[in-house]
N, CA, C and O atoms as CSV, one atom per row, in Angstrom:
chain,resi,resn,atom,element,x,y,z
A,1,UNK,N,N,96.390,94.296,103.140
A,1,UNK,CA,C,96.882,95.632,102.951
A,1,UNK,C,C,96.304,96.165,101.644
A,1,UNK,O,O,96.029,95.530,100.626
A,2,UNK,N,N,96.176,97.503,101.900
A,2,UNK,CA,C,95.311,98.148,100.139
A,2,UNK,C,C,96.466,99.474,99.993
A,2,UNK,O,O,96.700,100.373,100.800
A,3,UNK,N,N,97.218,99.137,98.310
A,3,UNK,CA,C,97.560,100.582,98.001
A,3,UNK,C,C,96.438,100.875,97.223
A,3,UNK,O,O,95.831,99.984,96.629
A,4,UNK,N,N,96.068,102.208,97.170
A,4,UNK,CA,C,95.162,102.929,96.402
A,4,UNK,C,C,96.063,104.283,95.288
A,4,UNK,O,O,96.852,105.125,95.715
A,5,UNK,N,N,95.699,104.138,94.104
A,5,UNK,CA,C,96.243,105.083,93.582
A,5,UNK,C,C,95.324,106.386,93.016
A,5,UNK,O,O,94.319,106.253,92.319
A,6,UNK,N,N,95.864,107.612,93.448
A,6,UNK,CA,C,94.874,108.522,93.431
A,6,UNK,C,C,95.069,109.546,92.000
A,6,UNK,O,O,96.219,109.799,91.643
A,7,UNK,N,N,94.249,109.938,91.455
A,7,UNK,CA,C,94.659,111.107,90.502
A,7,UNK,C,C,93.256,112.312,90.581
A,7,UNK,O,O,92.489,112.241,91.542
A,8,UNK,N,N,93.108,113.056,89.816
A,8,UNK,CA,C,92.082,114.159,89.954
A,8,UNK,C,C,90.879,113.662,89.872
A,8,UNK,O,O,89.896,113.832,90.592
A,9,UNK,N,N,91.079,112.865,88.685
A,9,UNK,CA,C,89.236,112.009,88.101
A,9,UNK,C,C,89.213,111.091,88.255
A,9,UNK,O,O,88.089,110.652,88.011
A,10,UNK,N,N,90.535,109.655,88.881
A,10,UNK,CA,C,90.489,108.208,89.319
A,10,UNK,C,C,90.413,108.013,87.909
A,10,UNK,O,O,90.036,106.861,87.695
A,11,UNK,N,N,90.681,108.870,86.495
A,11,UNK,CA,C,90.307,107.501,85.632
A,11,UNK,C,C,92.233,106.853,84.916
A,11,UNK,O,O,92.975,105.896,85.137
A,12,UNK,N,N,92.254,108.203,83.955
A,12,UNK,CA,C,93.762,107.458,83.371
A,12,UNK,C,C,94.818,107.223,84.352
A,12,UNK,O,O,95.006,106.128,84.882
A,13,UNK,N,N,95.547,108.341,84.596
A,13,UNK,CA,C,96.175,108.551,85.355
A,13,UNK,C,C,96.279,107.094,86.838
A,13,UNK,O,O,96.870,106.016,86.890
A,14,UNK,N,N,95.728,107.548,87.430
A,14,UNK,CA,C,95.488,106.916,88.607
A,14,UNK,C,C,95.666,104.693,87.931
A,14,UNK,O,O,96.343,103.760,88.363
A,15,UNK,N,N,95.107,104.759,87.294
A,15,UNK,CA,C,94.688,103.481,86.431
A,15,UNK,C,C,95.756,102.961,86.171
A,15,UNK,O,O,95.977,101.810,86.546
A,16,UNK,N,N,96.991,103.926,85.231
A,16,UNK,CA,C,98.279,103.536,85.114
A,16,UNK,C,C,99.002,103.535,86.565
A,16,UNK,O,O,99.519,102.453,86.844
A,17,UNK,N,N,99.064,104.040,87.044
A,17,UNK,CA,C,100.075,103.874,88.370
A,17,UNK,C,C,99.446,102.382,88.792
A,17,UNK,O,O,100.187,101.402,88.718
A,18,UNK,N,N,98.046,102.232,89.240
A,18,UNK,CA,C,97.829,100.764,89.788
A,18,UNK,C,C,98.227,99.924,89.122
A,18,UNK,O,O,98.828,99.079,89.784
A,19,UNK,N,N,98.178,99.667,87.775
A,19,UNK,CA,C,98.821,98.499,87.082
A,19,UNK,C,C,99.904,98.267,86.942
A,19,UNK,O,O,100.285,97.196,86.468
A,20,UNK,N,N,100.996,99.578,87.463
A,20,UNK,CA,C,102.656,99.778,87.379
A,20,UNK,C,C,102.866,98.810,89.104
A,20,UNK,O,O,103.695,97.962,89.433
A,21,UNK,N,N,102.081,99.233,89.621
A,21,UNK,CA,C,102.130,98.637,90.948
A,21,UNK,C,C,101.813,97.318,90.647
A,21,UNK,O,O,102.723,96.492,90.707
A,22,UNK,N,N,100.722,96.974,90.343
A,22,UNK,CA,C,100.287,95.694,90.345
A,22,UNK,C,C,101.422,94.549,89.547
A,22,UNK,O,O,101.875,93.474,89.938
A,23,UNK,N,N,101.553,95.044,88.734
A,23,UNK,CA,C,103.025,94.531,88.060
A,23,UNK,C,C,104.449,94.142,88.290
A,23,UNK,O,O,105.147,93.331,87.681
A,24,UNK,N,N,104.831,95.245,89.758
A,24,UNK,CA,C,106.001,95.490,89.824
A,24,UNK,C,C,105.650,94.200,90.978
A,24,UNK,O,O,106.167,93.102,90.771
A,25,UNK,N,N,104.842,94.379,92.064
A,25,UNK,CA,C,104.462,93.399,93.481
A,25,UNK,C,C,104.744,92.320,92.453
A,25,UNK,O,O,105.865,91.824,92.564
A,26,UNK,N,N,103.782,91.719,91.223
A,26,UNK,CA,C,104.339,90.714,90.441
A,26,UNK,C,C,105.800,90.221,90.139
A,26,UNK,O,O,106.215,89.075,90.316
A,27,UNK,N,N,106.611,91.457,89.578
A,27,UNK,CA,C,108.033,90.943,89.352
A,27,UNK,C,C,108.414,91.009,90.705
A,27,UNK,O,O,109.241,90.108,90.843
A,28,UNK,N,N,108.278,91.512,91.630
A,28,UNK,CA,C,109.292,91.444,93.149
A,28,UNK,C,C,108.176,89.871,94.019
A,28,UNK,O,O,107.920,89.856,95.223
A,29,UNK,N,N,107.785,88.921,93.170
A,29,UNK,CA,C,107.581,87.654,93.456
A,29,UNK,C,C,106.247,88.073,95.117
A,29,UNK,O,O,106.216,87.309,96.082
A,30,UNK,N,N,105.738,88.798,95.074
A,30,UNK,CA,C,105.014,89.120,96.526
A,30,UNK,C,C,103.897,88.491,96.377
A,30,UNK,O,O,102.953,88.766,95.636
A,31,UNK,N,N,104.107,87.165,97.505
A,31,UNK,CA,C,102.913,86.570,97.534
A,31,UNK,C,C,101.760,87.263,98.791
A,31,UNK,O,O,100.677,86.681,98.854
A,32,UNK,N,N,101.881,87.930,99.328
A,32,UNK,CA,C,101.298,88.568,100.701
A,32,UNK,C,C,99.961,89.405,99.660
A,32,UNK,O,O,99.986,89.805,98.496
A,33,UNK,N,N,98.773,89.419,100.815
A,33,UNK,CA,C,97.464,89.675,99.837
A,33,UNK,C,C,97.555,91.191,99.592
A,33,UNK,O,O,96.750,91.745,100.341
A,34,UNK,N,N,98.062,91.861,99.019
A,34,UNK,CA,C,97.653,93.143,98.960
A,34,UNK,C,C,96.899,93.762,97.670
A,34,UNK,O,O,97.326,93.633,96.523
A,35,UNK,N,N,95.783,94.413,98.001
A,35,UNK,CA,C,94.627,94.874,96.942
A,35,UNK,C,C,95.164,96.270,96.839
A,35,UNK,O,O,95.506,97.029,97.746
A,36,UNK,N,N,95.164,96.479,95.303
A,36,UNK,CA,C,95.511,97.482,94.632
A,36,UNK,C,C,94.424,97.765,93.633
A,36,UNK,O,O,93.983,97.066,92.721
A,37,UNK,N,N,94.016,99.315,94.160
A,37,UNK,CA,C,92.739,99.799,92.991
A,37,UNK,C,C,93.684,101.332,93.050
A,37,UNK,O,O,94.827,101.729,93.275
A,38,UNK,N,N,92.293,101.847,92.669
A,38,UNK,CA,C,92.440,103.026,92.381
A,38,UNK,C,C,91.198,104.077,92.507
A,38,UNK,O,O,90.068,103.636,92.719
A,39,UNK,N,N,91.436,105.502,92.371
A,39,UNK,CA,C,90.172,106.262,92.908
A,39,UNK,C,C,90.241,107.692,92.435
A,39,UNK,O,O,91.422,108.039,92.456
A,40,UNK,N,N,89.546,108.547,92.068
A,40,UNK,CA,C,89.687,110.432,91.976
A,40,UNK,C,C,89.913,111.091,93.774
A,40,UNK,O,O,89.594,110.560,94.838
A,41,UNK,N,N,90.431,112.124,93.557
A,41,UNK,CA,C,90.310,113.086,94.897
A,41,UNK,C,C,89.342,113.470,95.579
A,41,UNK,O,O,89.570,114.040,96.646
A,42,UNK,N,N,88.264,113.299,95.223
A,42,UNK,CA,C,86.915,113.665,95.792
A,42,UNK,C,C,86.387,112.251,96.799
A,42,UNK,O,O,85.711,112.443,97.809
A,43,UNK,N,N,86.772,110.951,96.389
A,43,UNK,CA,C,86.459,109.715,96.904
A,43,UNK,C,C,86.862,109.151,97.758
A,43,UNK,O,O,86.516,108.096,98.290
A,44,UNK,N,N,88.123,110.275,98.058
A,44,UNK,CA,C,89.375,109.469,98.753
A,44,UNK,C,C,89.234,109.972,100.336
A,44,UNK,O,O,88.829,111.134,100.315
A,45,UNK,N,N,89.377,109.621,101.351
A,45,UNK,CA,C,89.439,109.510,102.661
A,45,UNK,C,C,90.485,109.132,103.094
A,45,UNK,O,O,91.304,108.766,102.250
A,46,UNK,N,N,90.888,109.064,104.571
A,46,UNK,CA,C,92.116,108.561,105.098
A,46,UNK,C,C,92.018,106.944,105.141
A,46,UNK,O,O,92.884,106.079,105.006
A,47,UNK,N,N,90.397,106.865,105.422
A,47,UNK,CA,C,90.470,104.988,105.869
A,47,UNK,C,C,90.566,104.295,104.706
A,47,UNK,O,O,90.889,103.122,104.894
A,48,UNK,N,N,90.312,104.761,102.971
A,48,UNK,CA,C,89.963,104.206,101.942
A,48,UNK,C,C,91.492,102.897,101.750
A,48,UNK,O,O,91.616,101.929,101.000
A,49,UNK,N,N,92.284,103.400,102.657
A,49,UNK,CA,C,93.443,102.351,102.107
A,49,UNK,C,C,94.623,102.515,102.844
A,49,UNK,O,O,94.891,103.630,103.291
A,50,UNK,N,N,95.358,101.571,103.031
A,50,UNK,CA,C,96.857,101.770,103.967
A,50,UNK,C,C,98.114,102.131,103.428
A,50,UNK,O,O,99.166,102.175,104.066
A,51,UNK,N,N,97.956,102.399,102.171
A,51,UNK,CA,C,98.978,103.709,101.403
A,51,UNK,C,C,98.510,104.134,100.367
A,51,UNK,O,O,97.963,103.347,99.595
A,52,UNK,N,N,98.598,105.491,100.076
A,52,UNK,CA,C,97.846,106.135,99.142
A,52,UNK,C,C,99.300,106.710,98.438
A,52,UNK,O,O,100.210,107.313,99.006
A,53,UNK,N,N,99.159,106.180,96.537
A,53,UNK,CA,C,99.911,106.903,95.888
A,53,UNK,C,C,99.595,108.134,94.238
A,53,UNK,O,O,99.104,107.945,93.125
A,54,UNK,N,N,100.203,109.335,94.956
A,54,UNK,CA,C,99.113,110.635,94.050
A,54,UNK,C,C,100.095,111.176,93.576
A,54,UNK,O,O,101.146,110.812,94.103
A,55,UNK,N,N,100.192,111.953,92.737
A,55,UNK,CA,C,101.415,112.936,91.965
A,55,UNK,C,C,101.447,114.047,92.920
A,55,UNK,O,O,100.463,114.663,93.330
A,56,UNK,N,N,102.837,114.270,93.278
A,56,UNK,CA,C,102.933,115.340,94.159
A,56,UNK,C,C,102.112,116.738,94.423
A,56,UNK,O,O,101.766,117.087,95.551
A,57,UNK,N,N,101.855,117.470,93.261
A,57,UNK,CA,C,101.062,118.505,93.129
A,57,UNK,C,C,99.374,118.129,94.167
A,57,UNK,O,O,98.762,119.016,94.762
A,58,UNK,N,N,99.042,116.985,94.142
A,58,UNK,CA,C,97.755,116.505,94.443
A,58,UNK,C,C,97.983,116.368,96.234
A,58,UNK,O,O,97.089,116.503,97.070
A,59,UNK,N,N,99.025,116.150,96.427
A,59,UNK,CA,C,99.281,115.959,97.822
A,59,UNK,C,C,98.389,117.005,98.796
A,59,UNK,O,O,97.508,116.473,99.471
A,60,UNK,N,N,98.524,118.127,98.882
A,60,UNK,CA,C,97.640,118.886,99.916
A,60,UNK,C,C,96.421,118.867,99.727
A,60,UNK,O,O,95.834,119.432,100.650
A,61,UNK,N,N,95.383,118.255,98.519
A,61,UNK,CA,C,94.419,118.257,98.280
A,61,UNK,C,C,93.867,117.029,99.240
A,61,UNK,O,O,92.678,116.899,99.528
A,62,UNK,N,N,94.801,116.249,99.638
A,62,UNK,CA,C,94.563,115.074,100.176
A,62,UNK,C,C,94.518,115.283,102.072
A,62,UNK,O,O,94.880,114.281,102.689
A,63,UNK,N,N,94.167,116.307,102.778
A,63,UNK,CA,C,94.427,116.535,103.638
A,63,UNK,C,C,94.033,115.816,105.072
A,63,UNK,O,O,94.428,116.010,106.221
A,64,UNK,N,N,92.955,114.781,104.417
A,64,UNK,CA,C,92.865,113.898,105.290
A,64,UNK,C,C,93.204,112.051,105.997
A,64,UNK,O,O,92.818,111.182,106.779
A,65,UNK,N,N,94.430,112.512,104.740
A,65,UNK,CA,C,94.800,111.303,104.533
A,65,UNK,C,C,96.282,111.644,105.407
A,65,UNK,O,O,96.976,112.605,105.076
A,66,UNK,N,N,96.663,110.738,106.549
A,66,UNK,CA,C,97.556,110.645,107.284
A,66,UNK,C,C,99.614,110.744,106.243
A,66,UNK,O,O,100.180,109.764,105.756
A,67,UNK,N,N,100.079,111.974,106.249
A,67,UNK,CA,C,101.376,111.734,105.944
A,67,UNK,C,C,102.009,111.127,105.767
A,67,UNK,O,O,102.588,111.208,104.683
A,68,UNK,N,N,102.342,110.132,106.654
A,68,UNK,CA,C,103.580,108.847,106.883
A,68,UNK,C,C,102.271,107.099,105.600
A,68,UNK,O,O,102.514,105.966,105.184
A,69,UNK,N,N,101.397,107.794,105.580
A,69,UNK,CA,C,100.238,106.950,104.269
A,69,UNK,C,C,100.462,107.356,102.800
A,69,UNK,O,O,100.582,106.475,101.949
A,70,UNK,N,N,100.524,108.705,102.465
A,70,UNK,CA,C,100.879,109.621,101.281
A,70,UNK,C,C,101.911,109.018,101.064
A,70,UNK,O,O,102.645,108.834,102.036
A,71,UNK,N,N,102.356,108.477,99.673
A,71,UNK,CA,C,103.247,108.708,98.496
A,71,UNK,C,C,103.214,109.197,97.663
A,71,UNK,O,O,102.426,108.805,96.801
A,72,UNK,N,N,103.801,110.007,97.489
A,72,UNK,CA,C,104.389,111.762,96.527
A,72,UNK,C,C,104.857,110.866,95.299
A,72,UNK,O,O,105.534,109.844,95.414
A,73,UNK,N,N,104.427,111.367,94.193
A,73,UNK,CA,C,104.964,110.367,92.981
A,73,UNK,C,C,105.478,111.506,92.677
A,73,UNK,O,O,104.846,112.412,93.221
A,74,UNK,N,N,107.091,112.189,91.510
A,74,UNK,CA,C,107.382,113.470,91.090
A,74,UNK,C,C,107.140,112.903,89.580
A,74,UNK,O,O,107.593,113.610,88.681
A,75,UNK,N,N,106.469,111.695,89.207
A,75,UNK,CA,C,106.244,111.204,87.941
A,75,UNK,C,C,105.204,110.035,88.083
A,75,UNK,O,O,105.278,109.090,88.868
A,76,UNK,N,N,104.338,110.262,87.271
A,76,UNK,CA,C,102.996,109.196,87.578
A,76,UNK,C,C,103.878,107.989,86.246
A,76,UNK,O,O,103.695,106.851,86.678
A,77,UNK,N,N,104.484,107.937,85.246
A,77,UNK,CA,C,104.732,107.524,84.375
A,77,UNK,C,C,106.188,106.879,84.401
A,77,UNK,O,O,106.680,106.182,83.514
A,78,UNK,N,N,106.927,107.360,85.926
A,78,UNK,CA,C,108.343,106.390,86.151
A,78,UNK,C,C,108.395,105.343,86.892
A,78,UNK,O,O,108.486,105.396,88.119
A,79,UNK,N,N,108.328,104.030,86.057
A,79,UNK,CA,C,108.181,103.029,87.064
A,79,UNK,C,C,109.020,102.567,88.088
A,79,UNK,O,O,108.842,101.664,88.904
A,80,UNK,N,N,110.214,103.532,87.871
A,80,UNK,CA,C,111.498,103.205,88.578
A,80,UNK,C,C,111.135,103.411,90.109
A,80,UNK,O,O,111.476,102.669,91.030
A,81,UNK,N,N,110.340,104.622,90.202
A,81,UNK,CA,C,110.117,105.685,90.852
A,81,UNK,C,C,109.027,104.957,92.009
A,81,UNK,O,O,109.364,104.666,93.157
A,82,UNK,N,N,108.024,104.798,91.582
A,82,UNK,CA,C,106.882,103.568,92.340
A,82,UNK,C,C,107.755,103.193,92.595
A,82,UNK,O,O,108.314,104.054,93.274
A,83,UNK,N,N,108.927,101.566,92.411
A,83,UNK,CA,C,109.150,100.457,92.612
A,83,UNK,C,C,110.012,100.969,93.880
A,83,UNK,O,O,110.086,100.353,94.943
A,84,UNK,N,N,110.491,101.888,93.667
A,84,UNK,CA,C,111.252,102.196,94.916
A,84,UNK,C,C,110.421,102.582,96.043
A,84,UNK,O,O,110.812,102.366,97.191
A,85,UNK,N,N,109.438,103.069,95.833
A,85,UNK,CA,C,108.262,103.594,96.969
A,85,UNK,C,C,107.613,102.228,97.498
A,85,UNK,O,O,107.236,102.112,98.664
A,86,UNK,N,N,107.512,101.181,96.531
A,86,UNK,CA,C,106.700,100.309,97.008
A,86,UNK,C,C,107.894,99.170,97.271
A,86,UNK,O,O,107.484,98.039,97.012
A,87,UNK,N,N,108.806,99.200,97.573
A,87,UNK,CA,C,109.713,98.292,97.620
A,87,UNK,C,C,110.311,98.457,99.409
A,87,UNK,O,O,110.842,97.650,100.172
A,88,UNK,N,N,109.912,99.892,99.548
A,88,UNK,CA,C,110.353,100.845,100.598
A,88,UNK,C,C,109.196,100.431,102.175
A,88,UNK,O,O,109.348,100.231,103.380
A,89,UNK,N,N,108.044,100.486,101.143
A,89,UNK,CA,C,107.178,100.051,101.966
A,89,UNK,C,C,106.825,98.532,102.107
A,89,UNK,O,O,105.690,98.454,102.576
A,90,UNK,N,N,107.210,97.655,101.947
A,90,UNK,CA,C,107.525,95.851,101.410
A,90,UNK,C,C,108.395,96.171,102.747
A,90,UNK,O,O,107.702,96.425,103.732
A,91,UNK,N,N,109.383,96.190,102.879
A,91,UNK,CA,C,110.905,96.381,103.123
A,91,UNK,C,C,110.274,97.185,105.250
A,91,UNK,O,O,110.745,96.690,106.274
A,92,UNK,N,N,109.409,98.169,105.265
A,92,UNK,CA,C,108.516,98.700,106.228
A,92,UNK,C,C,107.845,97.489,107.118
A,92,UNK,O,O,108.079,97.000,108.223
A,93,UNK,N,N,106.644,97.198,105.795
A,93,UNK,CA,C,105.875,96.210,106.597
A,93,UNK,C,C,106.390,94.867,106.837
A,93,UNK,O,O,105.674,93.957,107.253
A,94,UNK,N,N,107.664,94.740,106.568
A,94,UNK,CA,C,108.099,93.165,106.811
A,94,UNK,C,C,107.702,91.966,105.576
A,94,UNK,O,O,107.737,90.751,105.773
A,95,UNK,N,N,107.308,92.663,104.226
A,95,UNK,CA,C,106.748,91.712,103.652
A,95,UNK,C,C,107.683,91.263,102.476
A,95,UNK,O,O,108.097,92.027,101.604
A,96,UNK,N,N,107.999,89.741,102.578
A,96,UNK,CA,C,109.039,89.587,101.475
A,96,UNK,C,C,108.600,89.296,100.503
A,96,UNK,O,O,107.575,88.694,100.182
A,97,UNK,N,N,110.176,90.159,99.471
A,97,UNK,CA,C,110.077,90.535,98.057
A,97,UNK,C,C,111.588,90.196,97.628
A,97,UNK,O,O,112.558,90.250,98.384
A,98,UNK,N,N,111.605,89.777,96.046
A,98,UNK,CA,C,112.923,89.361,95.675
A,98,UNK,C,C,114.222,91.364,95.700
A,98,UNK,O,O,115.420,91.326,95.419
């Protein structure tokens, strides 16, 4: 499985959310393979990954990326906020987490 995290230019932005992710799969003990990068809006496609997470505003820019794939962040900087998105989707795909 690949989350991809998206921002305007793939560089800060986007960079911090993957490592909030990459971190959190760490504390919620997830041994299941999932690759977490990151990317700008211009790079991004629907196939680039099996959930894509962007700051809400960025969402319609993303128009080819399948809905029920999009995660709406209302804060690129609350980790509370991810953990629940990605805990949501753990919890989806059947994959256990503490």
């Amino acid at each position: 499985m690949k989350f991809l995290a998206v921002c305007q230019s793939g560089l800060g932005s986007s960079f911090m959310v993957q490592m909030n992710i990459q971190q959190i799969l760490k504390d919620e003990n997830v041994d299941a393979d999932i690759d977490v990068s990151h990317s700008d809006v211009g790079s991004t496609s629907g196939d680039s990954a099996d959930y894509f997470f962007v700051e809400s505003t960025l969402g319609d820019v993303l128009g080819n990326v399948p809905a029920d794939k999009l995660i709406l962040l209302k804060s690129l900087i609350d980790k509370d906020e991810i953990k629940e998105h990605v805990n949501t989707i753990l919890d989806k795909e059947d994959i256990e987490h503490s």
